[in-house]
C-alpha positions as a Python dict, from the first residue, in 0.01 Angstrom:
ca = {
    (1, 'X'): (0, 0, 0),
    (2, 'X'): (-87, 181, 317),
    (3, 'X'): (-404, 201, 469),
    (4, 'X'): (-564, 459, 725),
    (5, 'X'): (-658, 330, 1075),
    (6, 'X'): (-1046, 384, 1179),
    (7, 'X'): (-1117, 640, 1358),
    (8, 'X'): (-1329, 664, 1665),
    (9, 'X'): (-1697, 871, 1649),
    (10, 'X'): (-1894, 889, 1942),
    (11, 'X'): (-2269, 823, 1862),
    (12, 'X'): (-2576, 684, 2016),
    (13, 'X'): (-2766, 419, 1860),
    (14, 'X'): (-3137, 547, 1937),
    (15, 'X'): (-3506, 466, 1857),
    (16, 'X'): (-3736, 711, 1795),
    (17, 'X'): (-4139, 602, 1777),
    (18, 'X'): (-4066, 329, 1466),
    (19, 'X'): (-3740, 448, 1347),
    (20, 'X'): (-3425, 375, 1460),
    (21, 'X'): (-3106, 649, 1410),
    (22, 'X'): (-2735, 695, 1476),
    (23, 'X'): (-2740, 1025, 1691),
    (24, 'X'): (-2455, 1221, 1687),
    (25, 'X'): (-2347, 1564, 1878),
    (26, 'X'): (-2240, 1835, 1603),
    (27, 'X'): (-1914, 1887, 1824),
    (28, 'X'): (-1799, 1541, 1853),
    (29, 'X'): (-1787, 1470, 1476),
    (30, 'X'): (-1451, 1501, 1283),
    (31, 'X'): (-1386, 1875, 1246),
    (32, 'X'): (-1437, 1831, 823),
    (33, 'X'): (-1767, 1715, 917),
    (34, 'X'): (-1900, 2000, 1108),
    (35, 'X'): (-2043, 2183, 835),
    (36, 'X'): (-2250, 2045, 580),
    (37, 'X'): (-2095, 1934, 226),
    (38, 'X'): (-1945, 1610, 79),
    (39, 'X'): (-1731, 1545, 355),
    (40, 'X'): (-2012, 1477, 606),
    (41, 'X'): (-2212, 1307, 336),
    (42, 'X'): (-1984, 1064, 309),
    (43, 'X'): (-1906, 1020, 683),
    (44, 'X'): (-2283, 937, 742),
    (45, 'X'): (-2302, 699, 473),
    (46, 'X'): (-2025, 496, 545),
    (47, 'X'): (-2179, 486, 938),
    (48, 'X'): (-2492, 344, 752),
    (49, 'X'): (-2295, 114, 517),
    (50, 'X'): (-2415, 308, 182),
    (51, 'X'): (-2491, 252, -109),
    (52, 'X'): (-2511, -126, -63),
    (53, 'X'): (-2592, -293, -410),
    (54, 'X'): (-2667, -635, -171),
    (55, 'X'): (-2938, -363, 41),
    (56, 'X'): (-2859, -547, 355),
    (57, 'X'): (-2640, -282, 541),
    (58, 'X'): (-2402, -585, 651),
    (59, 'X'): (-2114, -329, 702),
    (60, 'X'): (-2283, -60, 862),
    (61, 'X'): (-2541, 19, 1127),
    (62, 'X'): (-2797, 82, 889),
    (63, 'X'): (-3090, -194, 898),
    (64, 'X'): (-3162, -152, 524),
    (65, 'X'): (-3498, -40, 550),
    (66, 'X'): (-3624, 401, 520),
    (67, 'X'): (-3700, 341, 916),
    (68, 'X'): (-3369, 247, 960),
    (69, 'X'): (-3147, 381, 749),
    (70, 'X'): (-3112, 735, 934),
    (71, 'X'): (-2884, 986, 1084),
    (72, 'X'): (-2878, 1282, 1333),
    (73, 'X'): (-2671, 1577, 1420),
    (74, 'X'): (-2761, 1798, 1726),
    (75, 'X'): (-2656, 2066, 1863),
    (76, 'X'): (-2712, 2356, 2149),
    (77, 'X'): (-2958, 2626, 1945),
    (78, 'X'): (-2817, 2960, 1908),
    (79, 'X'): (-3208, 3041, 1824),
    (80, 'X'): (-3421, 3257, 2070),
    (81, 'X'): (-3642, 3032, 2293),
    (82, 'X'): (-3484, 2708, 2165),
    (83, 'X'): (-3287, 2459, 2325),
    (84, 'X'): (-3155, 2260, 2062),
    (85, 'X'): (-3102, 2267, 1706),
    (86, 'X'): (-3168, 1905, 1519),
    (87, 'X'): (-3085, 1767, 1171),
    (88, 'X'): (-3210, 1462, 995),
    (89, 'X'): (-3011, 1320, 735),
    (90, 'X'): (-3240, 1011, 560),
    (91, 'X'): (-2951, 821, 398),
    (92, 'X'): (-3028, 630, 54),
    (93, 'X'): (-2961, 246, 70),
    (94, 'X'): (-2840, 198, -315),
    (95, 'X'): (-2738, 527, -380),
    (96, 'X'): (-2418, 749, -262),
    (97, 'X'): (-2641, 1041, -124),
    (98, 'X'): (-2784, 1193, 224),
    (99, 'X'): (-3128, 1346, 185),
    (100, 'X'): (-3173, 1679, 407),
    (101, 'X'): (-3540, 1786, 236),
    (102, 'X'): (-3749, 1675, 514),
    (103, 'X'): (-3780, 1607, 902),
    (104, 'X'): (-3801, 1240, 1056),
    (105, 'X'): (-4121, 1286, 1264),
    (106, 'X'): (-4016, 916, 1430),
    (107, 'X'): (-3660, 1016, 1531),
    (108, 'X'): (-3792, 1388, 1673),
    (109, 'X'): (-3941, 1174, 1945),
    (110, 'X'): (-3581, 1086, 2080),
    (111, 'X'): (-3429, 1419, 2002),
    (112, 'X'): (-3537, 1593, 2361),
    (113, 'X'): (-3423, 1245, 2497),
    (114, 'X'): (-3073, 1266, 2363),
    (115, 'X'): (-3058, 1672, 2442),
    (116, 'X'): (-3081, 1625, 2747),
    (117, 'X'): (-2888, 1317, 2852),
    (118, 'X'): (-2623, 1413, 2638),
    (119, 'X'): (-2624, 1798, 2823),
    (120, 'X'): (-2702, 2004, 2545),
    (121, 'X'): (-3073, 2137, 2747),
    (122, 'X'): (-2936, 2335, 3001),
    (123, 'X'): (-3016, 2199, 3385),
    (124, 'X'): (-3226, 2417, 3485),
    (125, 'X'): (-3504, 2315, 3284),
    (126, 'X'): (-3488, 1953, 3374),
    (127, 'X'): (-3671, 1888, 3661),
    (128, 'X'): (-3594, 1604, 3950),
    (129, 'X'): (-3983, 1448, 3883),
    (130, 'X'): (-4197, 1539, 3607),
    (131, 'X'): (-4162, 1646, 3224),
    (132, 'X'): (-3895, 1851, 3075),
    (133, 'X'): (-3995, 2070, 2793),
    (134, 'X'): (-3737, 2055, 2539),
    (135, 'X'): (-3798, 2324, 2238),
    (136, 'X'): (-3656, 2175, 1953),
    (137, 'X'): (-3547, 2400, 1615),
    (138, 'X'): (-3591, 2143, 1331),
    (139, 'X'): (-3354, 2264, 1134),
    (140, 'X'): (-3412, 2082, 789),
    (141, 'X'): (-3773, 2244, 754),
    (142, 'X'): (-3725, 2525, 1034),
    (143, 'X'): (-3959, 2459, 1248),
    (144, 'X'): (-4075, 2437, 1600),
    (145, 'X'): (-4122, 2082, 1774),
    (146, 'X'): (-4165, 2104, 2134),
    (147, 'X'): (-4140, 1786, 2326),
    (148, 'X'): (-4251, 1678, 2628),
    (149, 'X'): (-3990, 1426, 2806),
    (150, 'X'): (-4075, 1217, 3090),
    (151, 'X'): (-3830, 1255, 3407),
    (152, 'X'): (-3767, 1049, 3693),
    (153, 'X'): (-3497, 1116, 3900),
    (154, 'X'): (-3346, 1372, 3741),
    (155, 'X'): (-3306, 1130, 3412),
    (156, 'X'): (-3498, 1087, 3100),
    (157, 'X'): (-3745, 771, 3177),
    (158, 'X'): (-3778, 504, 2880),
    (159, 'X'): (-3943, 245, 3034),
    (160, 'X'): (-4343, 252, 3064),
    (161, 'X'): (-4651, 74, 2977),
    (162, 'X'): (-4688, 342, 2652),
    (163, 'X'): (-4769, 134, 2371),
    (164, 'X'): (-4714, 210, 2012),
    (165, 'X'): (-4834, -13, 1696),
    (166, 'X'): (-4502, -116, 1516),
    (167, 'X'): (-4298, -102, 1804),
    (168, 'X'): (-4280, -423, 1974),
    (169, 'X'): (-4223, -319, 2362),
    (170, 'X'): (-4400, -73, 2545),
    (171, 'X'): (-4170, 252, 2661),
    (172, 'X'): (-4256, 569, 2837),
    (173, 'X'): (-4479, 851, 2649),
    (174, 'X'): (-4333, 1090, 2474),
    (175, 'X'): (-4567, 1371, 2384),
    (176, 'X'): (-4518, 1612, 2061),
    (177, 'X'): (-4589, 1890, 1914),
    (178, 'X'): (-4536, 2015, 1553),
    (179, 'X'): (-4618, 2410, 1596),
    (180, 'X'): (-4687, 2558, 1253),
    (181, 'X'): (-4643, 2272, 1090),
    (182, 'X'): (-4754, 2397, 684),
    (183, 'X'): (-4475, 2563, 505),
    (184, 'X'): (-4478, 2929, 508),
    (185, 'X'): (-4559, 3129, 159),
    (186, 'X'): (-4131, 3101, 151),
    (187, 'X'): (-4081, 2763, 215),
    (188, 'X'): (-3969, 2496, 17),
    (189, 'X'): (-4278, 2371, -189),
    (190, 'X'): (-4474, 2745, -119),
    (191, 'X'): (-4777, 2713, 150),
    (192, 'X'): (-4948, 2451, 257),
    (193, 'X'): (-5155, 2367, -9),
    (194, 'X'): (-4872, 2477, -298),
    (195, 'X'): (-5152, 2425, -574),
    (196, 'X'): (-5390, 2683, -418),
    (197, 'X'): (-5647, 2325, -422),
    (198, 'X'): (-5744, 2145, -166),
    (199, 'X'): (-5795, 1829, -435),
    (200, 'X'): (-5614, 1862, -803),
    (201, 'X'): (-5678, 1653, -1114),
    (202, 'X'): (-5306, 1514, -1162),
    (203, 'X'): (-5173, 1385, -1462),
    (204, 'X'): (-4957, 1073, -1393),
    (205, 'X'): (-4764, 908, -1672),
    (206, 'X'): (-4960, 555, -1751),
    (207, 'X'): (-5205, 617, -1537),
    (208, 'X'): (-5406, 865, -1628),
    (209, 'X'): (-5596, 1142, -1390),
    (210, 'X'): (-5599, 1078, -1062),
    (211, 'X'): (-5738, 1289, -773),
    (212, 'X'): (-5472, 1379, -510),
    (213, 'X'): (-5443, 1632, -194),
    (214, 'X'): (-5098, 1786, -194),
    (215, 'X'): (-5021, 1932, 110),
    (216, 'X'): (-4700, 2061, 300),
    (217, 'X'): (-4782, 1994, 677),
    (218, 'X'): (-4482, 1760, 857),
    (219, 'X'): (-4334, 1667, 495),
    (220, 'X'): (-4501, 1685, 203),
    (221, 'X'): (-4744, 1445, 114),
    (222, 'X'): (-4911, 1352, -191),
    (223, 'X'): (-5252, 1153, -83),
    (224, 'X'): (-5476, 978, -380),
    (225, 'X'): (-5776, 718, -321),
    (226, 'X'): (-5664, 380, -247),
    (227, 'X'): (-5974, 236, -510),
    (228, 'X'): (-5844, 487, -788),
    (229, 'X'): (-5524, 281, -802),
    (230, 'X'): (-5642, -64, -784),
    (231, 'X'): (-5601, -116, -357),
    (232, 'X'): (-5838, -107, -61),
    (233, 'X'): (-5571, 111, 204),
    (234, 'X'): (-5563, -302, 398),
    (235, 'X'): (-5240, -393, 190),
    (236, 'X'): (-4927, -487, 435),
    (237, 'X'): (-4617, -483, 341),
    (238, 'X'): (-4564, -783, 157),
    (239, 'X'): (-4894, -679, -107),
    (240, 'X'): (-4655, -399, -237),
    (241, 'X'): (-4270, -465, -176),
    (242, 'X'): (-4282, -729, -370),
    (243, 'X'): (-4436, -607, -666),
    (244, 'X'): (-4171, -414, -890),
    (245, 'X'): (-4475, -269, -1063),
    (246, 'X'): (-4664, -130, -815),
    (247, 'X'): (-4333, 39, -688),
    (248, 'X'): (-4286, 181, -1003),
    (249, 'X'): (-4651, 281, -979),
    (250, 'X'): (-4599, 479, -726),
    (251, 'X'): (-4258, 626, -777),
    (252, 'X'): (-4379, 760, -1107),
    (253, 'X'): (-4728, 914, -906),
    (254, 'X'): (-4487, 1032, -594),
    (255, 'X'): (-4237, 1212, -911),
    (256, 'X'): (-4546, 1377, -1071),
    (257, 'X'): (-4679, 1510, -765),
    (258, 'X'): (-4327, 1637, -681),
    (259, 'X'): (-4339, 1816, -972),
    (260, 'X'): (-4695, 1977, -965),
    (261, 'X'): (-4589, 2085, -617),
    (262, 'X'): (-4300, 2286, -717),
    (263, 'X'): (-4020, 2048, -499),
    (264, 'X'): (-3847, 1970, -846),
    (265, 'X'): (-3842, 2131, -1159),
    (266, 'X'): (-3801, 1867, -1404),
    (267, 'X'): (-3918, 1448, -1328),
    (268, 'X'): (-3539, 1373, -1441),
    (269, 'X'): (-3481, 1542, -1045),
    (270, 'X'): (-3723, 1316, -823),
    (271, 'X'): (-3474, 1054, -809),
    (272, 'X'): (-3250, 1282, -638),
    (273, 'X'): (-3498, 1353, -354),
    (274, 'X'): (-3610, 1040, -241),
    (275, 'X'): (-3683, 1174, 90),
    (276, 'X'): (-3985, 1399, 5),
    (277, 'X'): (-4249, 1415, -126),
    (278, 'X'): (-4426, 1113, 19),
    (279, 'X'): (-4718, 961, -115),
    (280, 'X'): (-5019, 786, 33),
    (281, 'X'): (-5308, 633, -44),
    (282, 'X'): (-5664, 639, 181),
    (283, 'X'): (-5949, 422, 202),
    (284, 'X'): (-6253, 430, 433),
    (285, 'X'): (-6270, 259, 767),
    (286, 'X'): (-6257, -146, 716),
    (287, 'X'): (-6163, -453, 957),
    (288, 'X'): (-5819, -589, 912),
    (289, 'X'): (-5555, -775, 1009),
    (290, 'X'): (-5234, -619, 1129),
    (291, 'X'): (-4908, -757, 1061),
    (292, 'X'): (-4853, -862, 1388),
    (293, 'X'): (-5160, -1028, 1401),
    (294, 'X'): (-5370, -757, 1612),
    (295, 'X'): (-5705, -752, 1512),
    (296, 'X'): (-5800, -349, 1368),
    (297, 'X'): (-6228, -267, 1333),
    (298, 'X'): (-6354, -18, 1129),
    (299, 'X'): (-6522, 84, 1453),
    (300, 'X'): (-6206, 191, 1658),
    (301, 'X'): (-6046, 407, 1305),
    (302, 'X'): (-6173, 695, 1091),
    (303, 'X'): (-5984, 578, 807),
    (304, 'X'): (-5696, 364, 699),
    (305, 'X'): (-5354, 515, 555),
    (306, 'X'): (-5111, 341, 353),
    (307, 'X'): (-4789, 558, 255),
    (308, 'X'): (-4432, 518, 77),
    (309, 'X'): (-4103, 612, 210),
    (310, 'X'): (-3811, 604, 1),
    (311, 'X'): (-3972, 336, -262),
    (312, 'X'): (-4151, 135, -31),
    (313, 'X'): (-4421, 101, 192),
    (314, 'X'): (-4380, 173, 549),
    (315, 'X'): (-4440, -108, 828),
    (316, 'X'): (-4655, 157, 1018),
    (317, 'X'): (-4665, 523, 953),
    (318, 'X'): (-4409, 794, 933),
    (319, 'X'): (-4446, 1051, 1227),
    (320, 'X'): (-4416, 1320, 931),
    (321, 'X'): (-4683, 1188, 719),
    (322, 'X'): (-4939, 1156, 1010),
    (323, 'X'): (-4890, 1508, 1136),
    (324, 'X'): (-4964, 1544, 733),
    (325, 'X'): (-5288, 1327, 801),
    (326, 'X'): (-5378, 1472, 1105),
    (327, 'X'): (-5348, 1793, 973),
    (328, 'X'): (-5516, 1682, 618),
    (329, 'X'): (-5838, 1525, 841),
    (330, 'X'): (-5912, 1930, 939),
    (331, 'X'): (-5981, 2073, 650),
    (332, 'X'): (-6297, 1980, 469),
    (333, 'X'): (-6280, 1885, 158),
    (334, 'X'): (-5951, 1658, 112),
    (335, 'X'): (-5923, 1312, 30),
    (336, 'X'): (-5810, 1219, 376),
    (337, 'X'): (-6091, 1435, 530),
    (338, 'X'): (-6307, 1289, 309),
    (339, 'X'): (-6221, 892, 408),
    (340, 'X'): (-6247, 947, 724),
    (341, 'X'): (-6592, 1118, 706),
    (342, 'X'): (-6584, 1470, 551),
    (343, 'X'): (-6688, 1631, 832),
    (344, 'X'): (-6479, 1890, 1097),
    (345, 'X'): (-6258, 1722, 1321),
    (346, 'X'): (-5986, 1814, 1523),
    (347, 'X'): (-5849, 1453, 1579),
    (348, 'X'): (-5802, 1129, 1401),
    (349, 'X'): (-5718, 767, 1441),
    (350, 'X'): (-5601, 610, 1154),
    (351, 'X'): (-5530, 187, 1077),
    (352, 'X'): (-5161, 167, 922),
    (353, 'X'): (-5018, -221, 851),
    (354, 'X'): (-4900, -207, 1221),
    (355, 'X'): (-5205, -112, 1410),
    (356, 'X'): (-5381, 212, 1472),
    (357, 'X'): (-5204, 616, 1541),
    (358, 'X'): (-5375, 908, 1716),
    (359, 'X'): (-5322, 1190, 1616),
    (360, 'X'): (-5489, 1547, 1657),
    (361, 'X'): (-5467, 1888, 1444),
    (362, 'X'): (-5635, 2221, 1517),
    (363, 'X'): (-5723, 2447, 1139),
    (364, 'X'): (-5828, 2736, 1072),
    (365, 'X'): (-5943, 2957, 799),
    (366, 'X'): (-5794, 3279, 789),
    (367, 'X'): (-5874, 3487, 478),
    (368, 'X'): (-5963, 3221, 254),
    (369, 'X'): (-5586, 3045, 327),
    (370, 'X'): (-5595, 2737, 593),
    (371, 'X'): (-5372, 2779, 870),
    (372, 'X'): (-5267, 2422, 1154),
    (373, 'X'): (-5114, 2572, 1487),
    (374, 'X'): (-4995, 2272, 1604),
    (375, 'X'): (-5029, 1885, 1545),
    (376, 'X'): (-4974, 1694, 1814),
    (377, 'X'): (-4916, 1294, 1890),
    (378, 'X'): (-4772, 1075, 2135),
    (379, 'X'): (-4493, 841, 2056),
    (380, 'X'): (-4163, 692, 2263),
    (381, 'X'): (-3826, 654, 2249),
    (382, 'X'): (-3526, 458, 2399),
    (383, 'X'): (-3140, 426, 2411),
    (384, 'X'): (-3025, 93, 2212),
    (385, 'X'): (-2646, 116, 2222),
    (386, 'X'): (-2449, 460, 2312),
    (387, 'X'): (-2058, 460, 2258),
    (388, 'X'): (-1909, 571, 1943),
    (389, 'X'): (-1899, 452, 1551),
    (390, 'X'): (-1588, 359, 1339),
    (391, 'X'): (-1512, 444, 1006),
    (392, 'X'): (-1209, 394, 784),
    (393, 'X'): (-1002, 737, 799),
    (394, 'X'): (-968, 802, 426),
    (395, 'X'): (-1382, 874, 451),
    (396, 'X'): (-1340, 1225, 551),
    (397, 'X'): (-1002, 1349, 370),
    (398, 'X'): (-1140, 1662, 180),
}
């Protein structure tokens, strides 16, 4: 029996803030993959090694894990006042599919990086010393990030004394902002708050009632009170990963919210979008220990976050969900707002297993509806491996 050769890719292996992605030009994929389908679907997951039933990625460049189990495809923007156009792929570990709801808020911090090494930001907007502006057109969510990349020389800088909680070597500072980050009236899930509450009553299969905020800003988030599901907000990793029921827990909470929120029309369909919504739970401030041993005081946070991404609990926090928090933390009256205080604020810093995130959000009230501008926070980036991918040929035949 014969057997197709590989064939060649080129890619970048890239972290963004606590993610780490294969990065790929639009242009320099296989000509079946250039447009979105089945084809491409199964390119990326075979450059991840998916679905793996043994969930170690072994055969892939995937690291098994929601932060590292990711894909992007850029490209020059054909938009007005744009320089390039970016889409996330989140690719499921067990299952045969790509997810393309929802933005990696991580990985957007290495987008302007990659733009511009890899000549898709045009050269007159890079400057020899200083910070390039790169306007990114999120494509998944359409929306506007702009970032603000560090230059030196003419080249993107990654080294720096930055630090970041979850990532375990300081890099240059990478600042972003999310501009308009609720979904519009049109938008997938309807406006920001899709329930017209700020805080529902939600029904949740063997649970009961629980409070919850359900907001679109970054990805849509589902938060509920850390004590009204038997947890403080200190939990690590291990507390929940491990425990097949309190996954379930909050699958079956993350589904119902899903639902109430219009992403899916029937539960059957939340298995399918593993991507969004997300769901975290708040607690008030508290002292803690991080997992890398750093020491976190209730005196240096406003609150502490714990959320979910794709079934399990993150190892810090998803740049998506804390533009959600940030944004959340404005408006009076929300669980998040309410941990942290209840009262206005137009920044806060939040404890996560890792450590401790900034991050700031400017709301408004505009005829009884809440409006964000912008959410912005600081995160870095770096180049781990750039070259190209391999795949087995027979992947992409149509």
């Amino acid at each position: 029996m014969a057997y197709q050769a590989q064939i060649r890719v080129p890619a970048t292996y890239m972290r963004g803030g606590t993610s780490k992605g294969v990065f790929f030009r639009l242009q320099d994929l296989p000509e079946a993959a250039q447009q979105p389908g089945p084809v491409r679907d199964a390119l990326l997951l075979r450059v991840i090694g998916s679905p793996d039933p043994y969930g170690k990625h072994t055969d892939g460049m995937g690291g098994a894990t929601s932060s590292t189990s990711k894909t992007v495809i850029l490209s020059k923007s054909s938009r007005p006042d744009h320089d390039v156009d970016y889409l996330f792929g989140q690719v499921s570990i067990d299952k045969p599919f790509v997810d393309w709801s929802g933005n990696c808020g991580n990985l957007s911090a290495a987008v302007g990086p990659f733009a511009i090494t890899n000549g898709l930001v045009d050269a007159s907007r890079i400057p020899e010393n200083g910070v390039a502006v790169v306007r990114i057109w999120q494509a998944n969510i359409g929306k506007t990030i702009i970032s603000h990349v560090p230059i030196t020389q003419g080249k993107v800088q990654e080294t720096g004394d930055f630090v970041l909680d979850g990532v375990t070597f300081p890099s240059a500072e990478i600042q972003l902002e999310f501009m308009d980050p609720a979904a519009e009236e049109d938008g997938d899930g309807g406006a920001m708050f899709p329930t017209g509450n700020i805080v529902d009553d939600l029904e949740v299969a063997g649970i009961g009632m629980l409070k919850a905020t359900m907001i679109n800003a970054g990805i849509p988030t589902v938060f509920v009170n850390a004590k009204d599901i038997g947890y403080t907000g200190l939990e690590l990793q291990d507390a929940i990963n491990g425990d097949e029921k309190a996954l379930a827990k909050f699958e079956t909470i993350r589904a119902h919210g899903a639902l109430r929120m219009g992403l899916i029309s029937d539960l059957s369909e939340a298995a399918q979008r593993q991507h969004t919504p997300k769901v975290a739970f708040v607690g008030r401030p508290a002292n803690y220990t991080a997992s890398s041993g750093k020491e976190v005081r209730a005196s240096d946070i406003d609150l502490v976050v714990r959320a979910l991404s794709m079934g399990k609990l993150h190892h810090a926090m998803m740049g998506t969900a804390a533009v959600a928090i940030g944004t959340a933390a404005a408006i009076p009256g929300t669980l998040v707002n309410m941990a942290a205080g209840g009262t206005a604020r137009e920044a806060v810093t939040f404890g996560h297993p890792s450590g401790t995130l900034r991050v700031g959000a400017q709301a408004v009230q505009e005829g009884g509806d809440w409006k964000v501008k912008k959410a912005i926070m600081s995160r870095s980036a770096r180049v781990l491996m750039e070259g190209a991918v391999f795949v087995p040929g027979d992947v992409i035949q149509d």
